[in-house]
C-alpha positions, 0 to 999 in steps of 0.5 A: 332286216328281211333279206328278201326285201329291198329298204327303200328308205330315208334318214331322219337326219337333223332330229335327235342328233342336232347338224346345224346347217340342216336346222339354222334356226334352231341356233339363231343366236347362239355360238354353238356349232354342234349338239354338244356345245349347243346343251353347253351353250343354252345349260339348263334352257336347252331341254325347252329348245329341244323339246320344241324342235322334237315335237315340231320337226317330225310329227306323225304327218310325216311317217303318214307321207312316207307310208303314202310314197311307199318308203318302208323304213327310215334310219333313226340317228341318235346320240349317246345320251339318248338314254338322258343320264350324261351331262350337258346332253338332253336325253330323248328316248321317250321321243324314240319311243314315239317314233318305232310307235308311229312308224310300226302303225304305219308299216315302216321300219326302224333302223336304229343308228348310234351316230354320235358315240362317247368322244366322237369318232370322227370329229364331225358335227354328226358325231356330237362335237367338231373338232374331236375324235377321241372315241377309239382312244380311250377303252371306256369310250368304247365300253359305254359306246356297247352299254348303250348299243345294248339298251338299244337292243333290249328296249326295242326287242319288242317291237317287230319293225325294229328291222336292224341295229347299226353300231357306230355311225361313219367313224373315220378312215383312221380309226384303227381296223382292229379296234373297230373290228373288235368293237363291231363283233362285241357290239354283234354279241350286245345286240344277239343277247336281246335281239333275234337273226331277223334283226340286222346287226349293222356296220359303217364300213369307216370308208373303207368298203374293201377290208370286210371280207370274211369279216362277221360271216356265215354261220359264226353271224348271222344278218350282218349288213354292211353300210356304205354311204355315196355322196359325190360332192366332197372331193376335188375330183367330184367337185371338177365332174360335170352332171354327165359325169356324176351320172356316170358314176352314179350308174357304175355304182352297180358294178361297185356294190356288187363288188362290195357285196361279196363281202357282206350283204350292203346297203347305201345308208346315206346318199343325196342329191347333193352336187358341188355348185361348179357341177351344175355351172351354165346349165339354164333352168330347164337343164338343171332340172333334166340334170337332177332328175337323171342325178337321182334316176341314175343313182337309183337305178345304181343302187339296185345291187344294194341290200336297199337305201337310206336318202341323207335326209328326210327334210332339213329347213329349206330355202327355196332360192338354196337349190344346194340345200333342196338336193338334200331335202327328200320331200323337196326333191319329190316335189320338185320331181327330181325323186319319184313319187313311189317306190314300189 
C-alpha cells in the first residue's frame, strides 16, 4: 500500500463471504443464517446459488462506477475455503481471480481480507458460522488460517494493484493478545516470502486499538498497517446520541486516529453511515436528510488522520422504504447525496 496515497475505498462486503441481512434473498427459504450453514443447508445445490449470486451481485459495471467517482481501492473479504478444498463451503478463487483482473483494468486496488478463518474467530456471521469462535483455541486453526494467508500471497504476487494483504478480520476482544500477537507477525513471515514491502501487510486491531505500540515496527517490519473499524450504532451509549452528537464524535476521530496512529500507520477498514433509528427520532424528512449528510461529511472530514477508508459496504439489497439499511449502501448513500459524488 503506497504510503504517500490516501485509500479511498470501499468493501465489497455480501460477495464471497455470505451476511444474511445484506442479501436476504439469497436465503429465502431456507433456515440458514451464515454462509456455513447456508452450504450445510443447500448440500451439493448450494454452488449453483452461489455461482449465480457472484455473477450478478459485482459485475464489472460496478468496478466501472467506482473508477468514475474516484474510489481506488476496494477490500475484498474472502472465507477460508476460498481455495474450494474444505467441505461443506464452495470455493471461489476463480471469482478472485476475476475480481484483482477487472480492478487493475480500472486503476483500483485490492486489499485482500481473510475475514471468516477456520473455527471463526468471533462468533459473528462475517466470520463464517454464529455462535462459534474457537479459531485461537485449536493450533491447527491457526495453522491452516497462515496456509491459506500464503496462498493468498503467492497467487497474487503478481499483480501490481494487490496494494495489502490483511491477516484476520475483526477477531474478538477476547482473543488472547499473545496469540493474536504471535499469529500476526507469522502471518507477516507468510506474506514477505512471496510479497515485496510495497505490499501492506495488514492487521485488525481486535477492538483494541490501544495495545500496538511498538508491535511489528521499524526496521524489523516494514509497511504494516494497522485496521481499525468505527461504527456508531451498536452500543447504548451511541444508541442514546442525538445526530449532533454522532457528528461530534465523528469530528473528534481525527484527534483518535492520530493517537492510534503513533503506534502503527491506521486506516478505518470498515465505517458506514449507520445510526440507531432513536438517533434520527422526530427529525422530518428535510432534517434526516441534513442529518446524514453532515453524518458522513463529518465522518470524512474525521478520517483524514488515517492512512485512508474502506466504507462497510459497497452495495447490500436495498429497500428504499429501509432507510437503516440505505446507510450501509455506498451507491445509495452517493445517490441519495448524503456521500459525495468524488473522492479526488
Amino acid at each position: 500500500m503506497n504510503k504517500e496515497k490516501k485509500i479511498r475505498g470501499v468493501n465489497l462486503g455480501g460477495w464471497l463471504v455470505l451476511e444474511k441481512w445484506m442479501t436476504p434473498s439469497l436465503f429465502e427459504g431456507l433456515k440458514a443464517v451464515d454462509e456455513t450453514t447456508f452450504c450445510q443447508e443447500l448440500g451439493p445445490k448450494a454452488e449453483e446459488r452461489l455461482r449465480k449470486h457472484w455473477e450478478t451481485f459485482i459485475t464489472e459495471e460496478d468496478f466501472k462506477w467506482l473508477a468514475n467517482v474516484d474510489i481506488n481501492a476496494v477490500r475484498i473479504p474472502v472465507g477460508h475455503w476460498i481455495f474450494g478444498d474444505t467441505k461443506p463451503y464452495v470455493g471461489a478463487i476463480d471469482v478472485l481471480d476475476w475480481a484483482v483482473k477487472t480492478a487493475s483494468r480500472y486503476g483500483i486496488g485490492v486489499l485482500l481480507d481473510l475475514h471468516a478463518a477456520p473455527g471463526c474467530q468471533n462468533g459473528f456471521d462475517n466470520g463464517g458460522i454464529m455462535g462459534v469462535m474457537e479459531w485461537h483455541k485449536h493450533p491447527e486453526n491457526v495453522a491452516r488460517s497462515l496456509d491459506v494467508i500464503e496462498r493468498l500471497a503467492q497467487r497474487y504476487a503478481v499483480y501490481d494493484n494487490v496494494i495489502g494483504v490483511e491477516l484476520l478480520n475483526e477477531p474478538r476482544w477476547d482473543v488472547p493478545e499473545d496469540i493474536l500477537k504471535d499469529y500476526y507477525i507469522r502471518g507477516y513471515e507468510r506474506v514477505r516470502k512471496h510479497m515485496n514491502e510495497d505490499v501492506a501487510v495488514v492487521i485488525h486491531d481486535g477492538f483494541r486499538p490501544l495495545i500496538w505500540d511498538g508491535f511489528m515496527s521499524e526496521p524489523e517490519f516494514s509497511n504494516v498497517i494497522l485496521d481499525t473499524h468505527m461504527y456508531q450504532c451498536f452500543t447504548d451509549e451511541d444508541k442514546n446520541k442525538d445526530v449532533l452528537g454522532h457528528v461530534e464524535k465523528a469530528l473528534k476521530r481525527k484527534e483518535e486516529l492520530y493517537e492510534i496512529g503513533r503506534q502503527l500507520p491506521t486506516y478505518v477498514g470498515e465505517w458506514s453511515l449507520g445510526l440507531d433509528g432513536n438517533s434520527l427520532r422526530g427529525l422530518s424528512t428535510f432534517q434526516k436528510e441534513a442529518a446524514m449528510r453532515a453524518f458522513g461529511s463529518s465522518q470524512l472530514l474525521g478520517y483524514e488522520n488515517a492512512a485512508g477508508w474502506f466504507f462497510w459496504s459497497y452495495k447490500i439489497e436495498v429497500d428504499s422504504n429501509n432507510e437503516w439499511k440505505c446507510q450501509w449502501d455506498f451507491r445509495e448513500c452517493v445517490k441519495r447525496g448524503w456521500l459525495p459524488h468524488r473522492y479526488i
